[in-house]
Every structure is written in structure tokens, then in C-alpha cells.
Backbone as CSV, one residue per row, in Angstrom:
resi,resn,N_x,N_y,N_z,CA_x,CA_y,CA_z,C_x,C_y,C_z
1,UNK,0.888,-29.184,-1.495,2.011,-28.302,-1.724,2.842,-28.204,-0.454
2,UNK,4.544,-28.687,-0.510,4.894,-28.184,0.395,5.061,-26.811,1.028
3,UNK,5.424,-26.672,2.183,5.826,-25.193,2.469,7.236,-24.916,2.316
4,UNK,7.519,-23.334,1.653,8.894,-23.151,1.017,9.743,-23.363,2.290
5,UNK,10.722,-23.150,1.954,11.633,-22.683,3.265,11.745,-21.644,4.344
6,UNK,12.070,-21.152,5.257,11.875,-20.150,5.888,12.370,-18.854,5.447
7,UNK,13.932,-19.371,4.705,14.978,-18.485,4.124,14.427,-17.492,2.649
8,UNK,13.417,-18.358,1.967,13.211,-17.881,0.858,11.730,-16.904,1.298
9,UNK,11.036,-17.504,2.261,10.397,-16.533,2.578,10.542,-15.071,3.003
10,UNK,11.576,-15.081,4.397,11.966,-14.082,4.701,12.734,-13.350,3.596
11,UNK,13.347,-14.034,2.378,13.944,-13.169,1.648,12.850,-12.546,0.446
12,UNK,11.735,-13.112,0.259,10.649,-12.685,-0.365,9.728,-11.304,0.119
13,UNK,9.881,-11.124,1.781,9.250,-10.312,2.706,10.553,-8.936,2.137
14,UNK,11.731,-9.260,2.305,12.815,-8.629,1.933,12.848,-7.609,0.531
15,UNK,12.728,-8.865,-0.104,12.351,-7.881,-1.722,11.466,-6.691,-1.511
16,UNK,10.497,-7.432,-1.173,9.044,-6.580,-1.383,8.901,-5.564,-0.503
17,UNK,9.726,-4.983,0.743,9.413,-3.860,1.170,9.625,-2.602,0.731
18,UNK,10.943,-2.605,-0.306,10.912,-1.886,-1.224,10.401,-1.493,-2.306
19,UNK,9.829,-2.650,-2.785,8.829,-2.374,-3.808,7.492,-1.687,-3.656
20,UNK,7.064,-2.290,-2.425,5.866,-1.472,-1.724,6.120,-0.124,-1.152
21,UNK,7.349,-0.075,-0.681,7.387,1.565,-0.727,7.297,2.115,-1.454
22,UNK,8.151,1.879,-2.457,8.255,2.904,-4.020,6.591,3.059,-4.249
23,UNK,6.172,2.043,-4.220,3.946,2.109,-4.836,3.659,3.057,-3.735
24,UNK,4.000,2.731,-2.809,3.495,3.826,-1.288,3.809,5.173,-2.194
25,UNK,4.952,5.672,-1.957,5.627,6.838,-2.271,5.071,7.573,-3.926
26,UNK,4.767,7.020,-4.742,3.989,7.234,-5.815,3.107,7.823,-5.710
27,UNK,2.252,6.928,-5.284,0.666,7.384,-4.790,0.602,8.440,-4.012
28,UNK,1.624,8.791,-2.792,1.568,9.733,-2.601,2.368,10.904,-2.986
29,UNK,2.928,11.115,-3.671,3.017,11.791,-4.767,2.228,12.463,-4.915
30,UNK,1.557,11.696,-5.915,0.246,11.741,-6.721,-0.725,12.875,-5.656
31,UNK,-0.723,12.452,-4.763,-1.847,13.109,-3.838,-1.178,14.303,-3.258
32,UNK,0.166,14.197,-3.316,0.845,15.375,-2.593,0.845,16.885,-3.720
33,UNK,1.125,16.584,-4.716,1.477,17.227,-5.741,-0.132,17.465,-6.612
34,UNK,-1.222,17.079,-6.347,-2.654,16.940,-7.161,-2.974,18.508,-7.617
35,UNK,-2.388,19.235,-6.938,-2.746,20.648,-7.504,-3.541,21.787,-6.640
36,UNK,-3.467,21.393,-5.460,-3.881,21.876,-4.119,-3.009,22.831,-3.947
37,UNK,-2.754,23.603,-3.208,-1.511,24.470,-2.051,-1.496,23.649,-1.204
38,UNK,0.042,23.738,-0.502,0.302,22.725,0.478,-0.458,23.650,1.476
39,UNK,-1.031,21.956,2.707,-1.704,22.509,3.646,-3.101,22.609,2.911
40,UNK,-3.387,22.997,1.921,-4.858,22.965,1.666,-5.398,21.668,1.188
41,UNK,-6.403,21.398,1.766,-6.329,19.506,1.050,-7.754,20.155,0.718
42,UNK,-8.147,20.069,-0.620,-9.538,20.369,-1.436,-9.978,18.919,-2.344
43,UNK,-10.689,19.639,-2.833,-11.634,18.666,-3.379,-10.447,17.345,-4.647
44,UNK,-9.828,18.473,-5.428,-8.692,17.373,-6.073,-7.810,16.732,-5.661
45,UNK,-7.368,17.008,-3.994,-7.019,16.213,-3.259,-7.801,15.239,-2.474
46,UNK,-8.676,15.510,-2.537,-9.316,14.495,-1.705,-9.856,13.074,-3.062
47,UNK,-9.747,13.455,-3.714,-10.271,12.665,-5.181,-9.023,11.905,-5.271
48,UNK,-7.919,12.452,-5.387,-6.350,11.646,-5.593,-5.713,10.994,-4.782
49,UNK,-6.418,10.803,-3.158,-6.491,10.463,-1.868,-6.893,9.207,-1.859
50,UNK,-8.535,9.320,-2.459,-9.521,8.253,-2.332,-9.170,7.470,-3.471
51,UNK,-8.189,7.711,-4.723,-8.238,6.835,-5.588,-6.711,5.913,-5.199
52,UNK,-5.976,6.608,-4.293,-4.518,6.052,-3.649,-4.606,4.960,-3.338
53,UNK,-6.260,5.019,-1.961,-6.657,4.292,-1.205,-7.165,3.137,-1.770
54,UNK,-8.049,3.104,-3.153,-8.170,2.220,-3.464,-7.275,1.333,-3.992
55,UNK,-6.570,1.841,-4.140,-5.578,1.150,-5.623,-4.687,0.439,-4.401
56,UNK,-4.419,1.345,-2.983,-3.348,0.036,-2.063,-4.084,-0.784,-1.420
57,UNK,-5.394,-0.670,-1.509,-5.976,-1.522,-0.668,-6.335,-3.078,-2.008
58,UNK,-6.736,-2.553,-2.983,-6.652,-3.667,-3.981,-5.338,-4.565,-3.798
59,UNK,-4.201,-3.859,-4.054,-2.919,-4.403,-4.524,-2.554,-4.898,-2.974
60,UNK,-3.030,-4.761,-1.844,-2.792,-5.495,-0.300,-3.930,-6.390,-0.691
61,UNK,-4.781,-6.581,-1.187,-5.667,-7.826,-0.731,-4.849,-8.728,-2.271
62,UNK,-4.983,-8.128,-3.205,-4.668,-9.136,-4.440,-2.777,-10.066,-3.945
63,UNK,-2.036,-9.259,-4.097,-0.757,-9.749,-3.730,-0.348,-10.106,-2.376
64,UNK,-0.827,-9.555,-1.505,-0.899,-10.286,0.064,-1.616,-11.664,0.027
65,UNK,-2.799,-11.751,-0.119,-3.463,-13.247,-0.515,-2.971,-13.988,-1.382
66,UNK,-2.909,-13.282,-2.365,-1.546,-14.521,-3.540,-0.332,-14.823,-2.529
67,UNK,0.350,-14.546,-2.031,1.436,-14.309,-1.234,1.157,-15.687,-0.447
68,UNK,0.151,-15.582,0.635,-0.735,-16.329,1.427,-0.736,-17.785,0.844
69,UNK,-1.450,-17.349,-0.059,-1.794,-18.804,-1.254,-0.435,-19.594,-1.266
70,UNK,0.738,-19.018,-1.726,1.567,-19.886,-1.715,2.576,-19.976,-0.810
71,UNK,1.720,-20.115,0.301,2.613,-20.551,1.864,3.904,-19.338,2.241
72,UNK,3.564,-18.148,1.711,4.747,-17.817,2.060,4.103,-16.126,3.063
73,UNK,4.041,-16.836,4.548,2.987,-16.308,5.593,4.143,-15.131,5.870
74,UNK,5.284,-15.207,5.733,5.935,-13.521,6.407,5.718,-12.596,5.479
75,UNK,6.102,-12.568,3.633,6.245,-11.967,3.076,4.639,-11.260,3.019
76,UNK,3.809,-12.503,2.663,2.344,-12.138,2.591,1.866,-11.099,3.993
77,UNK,2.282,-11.187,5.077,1.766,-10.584,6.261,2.681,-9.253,6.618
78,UNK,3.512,-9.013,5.684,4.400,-7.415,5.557,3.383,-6.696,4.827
79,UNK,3.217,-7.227,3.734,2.932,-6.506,2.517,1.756,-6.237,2.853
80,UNK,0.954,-7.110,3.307,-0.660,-6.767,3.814,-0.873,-5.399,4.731
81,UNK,0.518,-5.876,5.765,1.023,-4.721,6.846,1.100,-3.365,6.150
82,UNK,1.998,-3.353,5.479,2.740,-2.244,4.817,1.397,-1.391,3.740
83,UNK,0.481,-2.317,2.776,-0.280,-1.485,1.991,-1.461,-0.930,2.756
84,UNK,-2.014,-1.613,4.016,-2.402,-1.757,4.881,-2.710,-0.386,5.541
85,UNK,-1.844,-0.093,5.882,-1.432,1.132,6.461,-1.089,2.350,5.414
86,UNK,-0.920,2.468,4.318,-0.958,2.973,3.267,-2.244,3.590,2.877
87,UNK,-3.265,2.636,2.926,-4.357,2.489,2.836,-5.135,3.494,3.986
88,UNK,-4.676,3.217,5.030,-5.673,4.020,6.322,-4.909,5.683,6.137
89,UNK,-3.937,5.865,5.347,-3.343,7.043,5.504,-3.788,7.843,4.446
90,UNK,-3.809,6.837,3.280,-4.723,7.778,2.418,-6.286,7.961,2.240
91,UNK,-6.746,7.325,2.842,-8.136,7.049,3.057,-8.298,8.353,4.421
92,UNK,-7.108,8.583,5.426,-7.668,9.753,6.428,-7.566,11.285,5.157
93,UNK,-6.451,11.177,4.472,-6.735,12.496,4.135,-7.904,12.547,2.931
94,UNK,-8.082,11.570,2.399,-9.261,11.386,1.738,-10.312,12.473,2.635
95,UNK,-10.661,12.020,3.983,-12.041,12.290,4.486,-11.370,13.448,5.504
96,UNK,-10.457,14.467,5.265,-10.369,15.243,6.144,-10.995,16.946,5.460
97,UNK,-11.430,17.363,6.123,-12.294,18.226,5.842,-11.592,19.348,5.241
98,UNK,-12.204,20.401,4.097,-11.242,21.378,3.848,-11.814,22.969,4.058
């Protein structure tokens, strides 16, 4: 397989940071709004935290490695970046004590 172009890559990295935000921004949502008082992070937050975490850390290994797979190393290495870090943010309030 050749490797794409540089142009279509970087414009692939392009698309997708928005898209991964919007999934970012969802999820937390989801965790912001779970039914806690703000400032109180309890047990249904910490449940809507840990399920955030999984779900960006899946969708960074599944679509970052597909990404990978087909030579296209910037877009694949944002998105990994981006859920990445998604991932360690909902995974801290996951385990922060209440």
C-alpha cells in the first residue's frame, strides 16, 4: 500500500478534531450533569466518569490504530492524542474521592 499524501492526511487530522471534541464534550456532559451537585462528585458520578473513560479510551485505540493502519500517522497520532487525554481526565475524576 502506498502512503497517502501529506495533504490528505493533515486534512484528515483536520476533520477529526472536531469530531473528537464534540465525543469529548458529550461524555462529559454526561458526567457533568449525572445527578450529583456541582462540586460534589459521588458515587453516580464517579460511575459516569469511569464509563466516559472507557468508551474514549476504546474509540482512541479502535480509530487511532485504524487511522495508523492506513498510513495516515498525523491524523492517527491527534486523535490518539486528543482521546488520550480525554481518557486520563475522566478516569481522574473517576477515582477522586467524595
Amino acid at each position: 500500500m502506498r502512503q497517502p499524501a501529506w495533504w490528505l492526511d493533515l486534512l484528515v487530522a483536520i476533520v477529526l478534531i472536531p469530531a473528537s471534541g464534540l465525543f469529548i464534550l458529550w461524555h462529559g456532559a454526561h458526567v457533568l450533569f449525572s445527578g450529583e451537585d456541582f462540586g460534589n462528585v459521588g458515587r453516580r458520578t464517579a460511575v459516569a466518569a469511569r464509563r466516559a473513560a472507557w468508551i474514549s479510551a476504546s474509540a482512541a485505540m479502535v480509530a487511532g490504530s485504524g487511522l495508523m493502519a492506513l498510513r495516515l500517522w498525523v491524523a492517527g497520532s491527534v486523535h490518539l492524542l486528543l482521546l488520550g487525554a480525554a481518557t486520563v481526565l475522566f478516569a481522574g475524576v473517576a477515582t477522586q474521592k467524595h
